[in-house]
VEXBATOR-822533 format. One line per 10 residues: number of its first residue (from 1); their letters; for each residue y, x, z of N, C-alpha, C, O. Coordinates in pm, 1 decimal, always signed. Layout:
# residues N
NUM	A	Y/X/Z/Y/X/Z/Y/X/Z/Y/X/Z | ...
END
This chain:
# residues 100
1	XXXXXXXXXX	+11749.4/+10287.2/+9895.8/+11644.0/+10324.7/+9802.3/+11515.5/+10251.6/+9839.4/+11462.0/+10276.3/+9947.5 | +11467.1/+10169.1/+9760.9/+11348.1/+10131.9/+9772.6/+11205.2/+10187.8/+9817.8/+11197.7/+10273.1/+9729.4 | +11152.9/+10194.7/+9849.4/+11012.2/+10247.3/+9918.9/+10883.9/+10208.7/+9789.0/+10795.4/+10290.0/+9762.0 | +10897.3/+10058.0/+9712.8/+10800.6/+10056.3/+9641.7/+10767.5/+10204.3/+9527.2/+10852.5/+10281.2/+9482.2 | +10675.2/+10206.2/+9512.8/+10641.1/+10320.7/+9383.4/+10665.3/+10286.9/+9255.5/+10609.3/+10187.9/+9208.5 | +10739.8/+10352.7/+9190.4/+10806.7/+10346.3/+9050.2/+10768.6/+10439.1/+8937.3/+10797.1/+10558.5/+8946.1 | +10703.9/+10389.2/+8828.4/+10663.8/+10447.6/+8713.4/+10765.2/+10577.9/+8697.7/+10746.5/+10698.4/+8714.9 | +10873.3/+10505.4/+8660.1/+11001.4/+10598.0/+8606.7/+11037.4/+10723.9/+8707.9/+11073.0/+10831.5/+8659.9 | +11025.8/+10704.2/+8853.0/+11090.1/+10799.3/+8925.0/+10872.5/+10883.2/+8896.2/+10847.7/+10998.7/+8861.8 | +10822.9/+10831.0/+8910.5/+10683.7/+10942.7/+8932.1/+10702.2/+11025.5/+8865.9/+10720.5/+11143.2/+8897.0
11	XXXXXXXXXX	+10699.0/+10936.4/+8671.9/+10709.3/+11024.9/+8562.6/+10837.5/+11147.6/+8581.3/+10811.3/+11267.7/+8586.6 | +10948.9/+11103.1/+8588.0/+11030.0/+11198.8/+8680.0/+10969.3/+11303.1/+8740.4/+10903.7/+11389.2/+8681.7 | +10993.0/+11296.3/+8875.6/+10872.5/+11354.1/+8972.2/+10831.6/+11471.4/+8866.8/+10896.9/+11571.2/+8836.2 | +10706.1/+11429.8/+8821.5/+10621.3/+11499.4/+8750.2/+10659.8/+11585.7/+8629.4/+10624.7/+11701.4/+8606.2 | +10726.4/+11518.5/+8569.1/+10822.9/+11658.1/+8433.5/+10893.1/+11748.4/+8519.2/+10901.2/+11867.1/+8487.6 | +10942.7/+11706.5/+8620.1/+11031.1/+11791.7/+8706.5/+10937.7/+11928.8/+8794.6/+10977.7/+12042.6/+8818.8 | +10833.3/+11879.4/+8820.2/+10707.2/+11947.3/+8853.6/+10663.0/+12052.2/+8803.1/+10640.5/+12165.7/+8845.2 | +10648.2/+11974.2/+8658.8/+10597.3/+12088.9/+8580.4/+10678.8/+12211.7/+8503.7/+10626.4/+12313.3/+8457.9 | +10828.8/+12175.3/+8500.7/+10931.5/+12247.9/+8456.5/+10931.8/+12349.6/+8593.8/+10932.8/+12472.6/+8597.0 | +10930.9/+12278.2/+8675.3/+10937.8/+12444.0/+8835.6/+10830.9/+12480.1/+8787.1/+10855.6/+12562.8/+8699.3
21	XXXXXXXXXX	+10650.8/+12450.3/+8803.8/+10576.9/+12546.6/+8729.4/+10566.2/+12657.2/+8641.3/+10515.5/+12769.1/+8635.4 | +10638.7/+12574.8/+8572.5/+10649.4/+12694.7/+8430.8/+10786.3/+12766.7/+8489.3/+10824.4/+12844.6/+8402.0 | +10868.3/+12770.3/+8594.7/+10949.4/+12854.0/+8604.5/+10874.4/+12971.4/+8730.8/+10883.5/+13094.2/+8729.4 | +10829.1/+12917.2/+8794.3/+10722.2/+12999.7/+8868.1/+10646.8/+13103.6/+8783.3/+10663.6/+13224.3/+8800.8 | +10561.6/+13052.2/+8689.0/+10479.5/+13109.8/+8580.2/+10587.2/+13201.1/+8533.6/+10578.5/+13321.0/+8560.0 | +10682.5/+13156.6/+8469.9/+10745.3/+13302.8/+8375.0/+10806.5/+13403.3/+8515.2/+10779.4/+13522.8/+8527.1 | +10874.8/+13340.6/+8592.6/+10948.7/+13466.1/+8698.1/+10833.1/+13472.9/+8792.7/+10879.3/+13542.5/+8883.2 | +10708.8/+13442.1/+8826.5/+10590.7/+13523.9/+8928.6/+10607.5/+13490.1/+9049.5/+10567.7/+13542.2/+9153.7 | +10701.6/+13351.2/+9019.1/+10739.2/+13280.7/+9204.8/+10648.8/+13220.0/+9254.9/+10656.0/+13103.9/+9214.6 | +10550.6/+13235.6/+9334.0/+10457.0/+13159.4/+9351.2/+10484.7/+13034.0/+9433.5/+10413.0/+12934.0/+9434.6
31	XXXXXXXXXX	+10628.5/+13056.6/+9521.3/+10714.6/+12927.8/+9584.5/+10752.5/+12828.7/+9515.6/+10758.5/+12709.1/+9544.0 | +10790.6/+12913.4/+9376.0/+10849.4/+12784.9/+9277.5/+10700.8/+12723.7/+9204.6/+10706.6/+12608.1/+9162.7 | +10603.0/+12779.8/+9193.1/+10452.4/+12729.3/+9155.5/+10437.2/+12627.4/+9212.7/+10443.8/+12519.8/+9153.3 | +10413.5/+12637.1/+9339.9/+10355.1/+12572.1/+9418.7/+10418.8/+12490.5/+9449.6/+10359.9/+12382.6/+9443.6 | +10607.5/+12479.6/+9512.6/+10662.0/+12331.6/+9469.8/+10642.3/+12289.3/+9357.3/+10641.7/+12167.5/+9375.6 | +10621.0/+12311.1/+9222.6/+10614.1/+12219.0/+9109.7/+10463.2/+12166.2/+9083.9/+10426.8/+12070.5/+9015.4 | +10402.8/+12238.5/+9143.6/+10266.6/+12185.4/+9151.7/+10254.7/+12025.1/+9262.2/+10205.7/+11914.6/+9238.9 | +10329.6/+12086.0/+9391.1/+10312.0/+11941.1/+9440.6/+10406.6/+11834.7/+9388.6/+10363.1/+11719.6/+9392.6 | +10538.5/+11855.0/+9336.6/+10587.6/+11778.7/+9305.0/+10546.8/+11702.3/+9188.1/+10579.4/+11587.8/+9156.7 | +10455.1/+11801.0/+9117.1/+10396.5/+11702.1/+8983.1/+10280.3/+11586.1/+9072.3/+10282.7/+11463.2/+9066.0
41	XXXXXXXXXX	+10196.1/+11662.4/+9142.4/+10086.3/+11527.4/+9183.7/+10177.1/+11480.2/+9261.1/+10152.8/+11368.8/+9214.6 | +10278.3/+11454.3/+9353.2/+10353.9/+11363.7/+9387.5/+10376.5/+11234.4/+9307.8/+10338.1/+11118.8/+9325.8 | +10458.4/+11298.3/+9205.1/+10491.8/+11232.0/+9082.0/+10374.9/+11168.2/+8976.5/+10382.0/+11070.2/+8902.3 | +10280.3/+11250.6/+8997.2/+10159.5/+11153.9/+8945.1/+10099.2/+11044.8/+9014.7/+10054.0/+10942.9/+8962.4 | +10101.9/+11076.5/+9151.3/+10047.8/+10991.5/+9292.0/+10089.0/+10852.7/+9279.7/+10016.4/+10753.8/+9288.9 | +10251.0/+10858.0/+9251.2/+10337.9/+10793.3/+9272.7/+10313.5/+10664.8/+9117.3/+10286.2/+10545.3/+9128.7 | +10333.8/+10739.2/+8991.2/+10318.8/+10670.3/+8867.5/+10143.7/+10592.8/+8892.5/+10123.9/+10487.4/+8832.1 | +10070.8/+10628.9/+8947.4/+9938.4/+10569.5/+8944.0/+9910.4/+10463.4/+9075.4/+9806.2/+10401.4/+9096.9 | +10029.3/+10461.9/+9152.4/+10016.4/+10379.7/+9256.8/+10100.2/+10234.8/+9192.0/+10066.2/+10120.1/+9221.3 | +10201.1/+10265.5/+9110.3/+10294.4/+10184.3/+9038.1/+10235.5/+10090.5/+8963.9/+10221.1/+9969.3/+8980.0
51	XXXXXXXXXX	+10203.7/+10164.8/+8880.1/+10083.3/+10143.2/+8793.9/+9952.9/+10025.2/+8841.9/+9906.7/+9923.7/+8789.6 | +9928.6/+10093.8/+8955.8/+9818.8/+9939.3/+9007.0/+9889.9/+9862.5/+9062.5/+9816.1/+9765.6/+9080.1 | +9989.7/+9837.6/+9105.2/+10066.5/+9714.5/+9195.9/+10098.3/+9667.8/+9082.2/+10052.2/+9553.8/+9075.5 | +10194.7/+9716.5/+8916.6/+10213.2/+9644.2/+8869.9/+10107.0/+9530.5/+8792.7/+10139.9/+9417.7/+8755.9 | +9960.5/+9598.4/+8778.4/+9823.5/+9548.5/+8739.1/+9812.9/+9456.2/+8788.0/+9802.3/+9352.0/+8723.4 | +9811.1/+9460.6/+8976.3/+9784.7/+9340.8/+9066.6/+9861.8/+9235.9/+9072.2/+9826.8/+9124.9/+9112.1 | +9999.4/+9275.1/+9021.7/+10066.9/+9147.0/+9032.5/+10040.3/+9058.8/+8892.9/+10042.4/+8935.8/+8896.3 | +10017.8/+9125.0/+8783.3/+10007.3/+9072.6/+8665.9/+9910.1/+8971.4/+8671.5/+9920.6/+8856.8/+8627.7 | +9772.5/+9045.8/+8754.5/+9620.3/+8983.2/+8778.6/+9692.4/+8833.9/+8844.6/+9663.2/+8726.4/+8792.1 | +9786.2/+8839.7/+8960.9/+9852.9/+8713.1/+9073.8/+9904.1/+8637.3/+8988.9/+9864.4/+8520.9/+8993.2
61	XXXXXXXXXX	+9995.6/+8668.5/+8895.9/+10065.2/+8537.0/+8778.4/+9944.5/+8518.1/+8677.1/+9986.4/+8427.5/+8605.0 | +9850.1/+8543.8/+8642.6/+9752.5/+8514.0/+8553.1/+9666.7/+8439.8/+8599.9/+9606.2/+8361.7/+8526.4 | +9639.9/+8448.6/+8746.4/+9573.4/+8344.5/+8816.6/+9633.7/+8190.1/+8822.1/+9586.6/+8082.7/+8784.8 | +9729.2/+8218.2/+8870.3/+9855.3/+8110.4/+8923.1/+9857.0/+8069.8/+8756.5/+9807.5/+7963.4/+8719.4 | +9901.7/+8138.9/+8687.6/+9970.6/+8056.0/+8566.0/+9852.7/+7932.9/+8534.3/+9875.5/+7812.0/+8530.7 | +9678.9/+8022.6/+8505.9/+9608.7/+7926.8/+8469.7/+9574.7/+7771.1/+8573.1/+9568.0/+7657.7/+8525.7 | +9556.3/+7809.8/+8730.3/+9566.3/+7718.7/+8784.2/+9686.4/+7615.3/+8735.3/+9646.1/+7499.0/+8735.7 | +9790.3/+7626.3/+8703.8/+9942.6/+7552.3/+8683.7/+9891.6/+7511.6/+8580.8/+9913.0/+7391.5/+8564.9 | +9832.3/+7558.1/+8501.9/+9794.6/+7494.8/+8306.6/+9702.2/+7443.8/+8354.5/+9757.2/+7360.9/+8427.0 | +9562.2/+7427.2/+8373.0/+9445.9/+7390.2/+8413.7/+9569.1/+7201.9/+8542.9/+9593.8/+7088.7/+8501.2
71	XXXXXXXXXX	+9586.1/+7231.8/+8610.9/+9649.4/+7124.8/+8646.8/+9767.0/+7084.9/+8613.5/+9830.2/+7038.8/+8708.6 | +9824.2/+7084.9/+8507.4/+9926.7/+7024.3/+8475.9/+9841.1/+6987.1/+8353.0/+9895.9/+6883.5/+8315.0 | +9727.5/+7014.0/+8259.7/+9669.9/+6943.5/+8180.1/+9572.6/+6848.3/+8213.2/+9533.7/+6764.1/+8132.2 | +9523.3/+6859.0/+8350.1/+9443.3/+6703.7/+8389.0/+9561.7/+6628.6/+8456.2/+9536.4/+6510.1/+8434.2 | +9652.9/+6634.0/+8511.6/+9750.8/+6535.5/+8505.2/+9882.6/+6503.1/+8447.6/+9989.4/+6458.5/+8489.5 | +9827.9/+6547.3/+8322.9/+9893.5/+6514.7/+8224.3/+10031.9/+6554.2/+8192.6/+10089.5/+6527.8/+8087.1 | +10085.8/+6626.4/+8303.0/+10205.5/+6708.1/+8348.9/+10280.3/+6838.5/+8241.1/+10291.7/+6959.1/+8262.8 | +10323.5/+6753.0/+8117.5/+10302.5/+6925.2/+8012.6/+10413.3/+7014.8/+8041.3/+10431.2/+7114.8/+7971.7 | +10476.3/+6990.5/+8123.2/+10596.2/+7076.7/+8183.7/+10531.2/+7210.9/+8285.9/+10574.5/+7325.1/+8301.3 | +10417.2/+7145.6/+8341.9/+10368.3/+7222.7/+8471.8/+10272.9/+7337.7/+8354.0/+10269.9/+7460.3/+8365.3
81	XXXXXXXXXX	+10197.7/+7250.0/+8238.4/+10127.3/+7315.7/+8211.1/+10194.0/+7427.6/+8105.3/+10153.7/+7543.5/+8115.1 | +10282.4/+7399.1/+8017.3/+10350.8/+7500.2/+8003.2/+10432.8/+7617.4/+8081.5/+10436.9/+7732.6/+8038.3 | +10493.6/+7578.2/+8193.9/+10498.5/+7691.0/+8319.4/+10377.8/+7746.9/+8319.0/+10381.3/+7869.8/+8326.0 | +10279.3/+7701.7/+8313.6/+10137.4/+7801.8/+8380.8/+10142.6/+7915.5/+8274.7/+10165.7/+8035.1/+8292.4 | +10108.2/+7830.4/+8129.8/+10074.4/+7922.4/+8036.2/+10176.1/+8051.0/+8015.4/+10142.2/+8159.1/+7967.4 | +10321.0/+8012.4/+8066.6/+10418.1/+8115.5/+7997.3/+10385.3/+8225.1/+8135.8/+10361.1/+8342.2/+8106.5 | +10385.2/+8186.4/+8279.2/+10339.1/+8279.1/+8379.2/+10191.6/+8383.8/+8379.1/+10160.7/+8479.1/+8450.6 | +10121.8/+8316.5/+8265.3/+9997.0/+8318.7/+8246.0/+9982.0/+8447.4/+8176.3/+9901.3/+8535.6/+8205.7 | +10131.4/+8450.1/+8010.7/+10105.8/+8513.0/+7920.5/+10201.2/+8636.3/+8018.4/+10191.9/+8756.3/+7992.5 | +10276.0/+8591.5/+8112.7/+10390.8/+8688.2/+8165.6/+10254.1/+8827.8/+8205.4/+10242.1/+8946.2/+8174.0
91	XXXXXXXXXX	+10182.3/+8741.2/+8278.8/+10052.8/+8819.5/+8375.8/+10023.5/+8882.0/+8299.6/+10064.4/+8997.3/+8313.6 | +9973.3/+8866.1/+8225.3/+9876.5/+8931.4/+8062.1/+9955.0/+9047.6/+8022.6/+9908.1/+9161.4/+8019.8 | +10069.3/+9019.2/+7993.6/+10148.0/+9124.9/+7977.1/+10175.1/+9221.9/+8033.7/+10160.2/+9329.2/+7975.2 | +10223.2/+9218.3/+8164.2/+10204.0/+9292.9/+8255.7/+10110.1/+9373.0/+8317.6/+10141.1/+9478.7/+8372.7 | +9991.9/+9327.9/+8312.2/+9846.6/+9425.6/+8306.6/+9802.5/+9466.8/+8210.7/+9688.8/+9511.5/+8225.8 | +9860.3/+9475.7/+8067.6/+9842.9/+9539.5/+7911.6/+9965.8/+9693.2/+7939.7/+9961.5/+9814.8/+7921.3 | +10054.3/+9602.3/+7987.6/+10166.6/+9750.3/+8053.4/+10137.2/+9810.2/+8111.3/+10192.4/+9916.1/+8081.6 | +10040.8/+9830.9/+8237.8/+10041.8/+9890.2/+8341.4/+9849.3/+9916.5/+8360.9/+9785.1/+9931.8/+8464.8 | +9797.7/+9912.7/+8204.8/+9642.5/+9989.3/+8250.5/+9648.7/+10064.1/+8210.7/+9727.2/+10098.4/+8122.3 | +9543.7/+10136.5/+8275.4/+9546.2/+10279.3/+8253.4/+9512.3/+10349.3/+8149.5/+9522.4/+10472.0/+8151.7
END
């Protein structure tokens, strides 16, 4: 199992959280409260940590892509500079996915 933080398992996490909550709430468990309480900010912790790594990496190929376009169009290179741009638009994309 991976260690990085994952949107999908947070969001997880967190519905799962809030379903023990509300089972706490109707039966007066304050054990089952209070695990679904941490397991939701777990699960939120987790989706908002995801969330910026996937931002930062988007920000890393958006850099890179334009450097690659920016020099593959002064040397005339349209192979390099199309790599940049498509890494460029990859980046872009990826930080349109993952703001907040």
């Amino acid at each position: 199992m991976s260690s990085d933080p994952s949107k999908t398992t947070g969001t997880v996490k967190n519905t799962m959280g809030k379903v023990e909550e509300t089972i706490g709430d109707i039966t007066g468990s304050e054990s089952w409260k209070t695990f679904g309480q941490e397991r939701r900010v777990q699960g939120e912790i987790e989706r908002k940590e995801a969330q910026a790594q996937g931002y930062a990496e988007g920000t890393k190929d958006r850099l890179f892509g334009k450097k690659d376009q920016l020099v593959g169009a002064v040397t005339g290179d349209s192979s390099q500079e199309s790599a940049g741009r498509a890494l460029n638009e990859k980046g872009q994309t990826q930080q349109d996915w993952n703001q907040s």
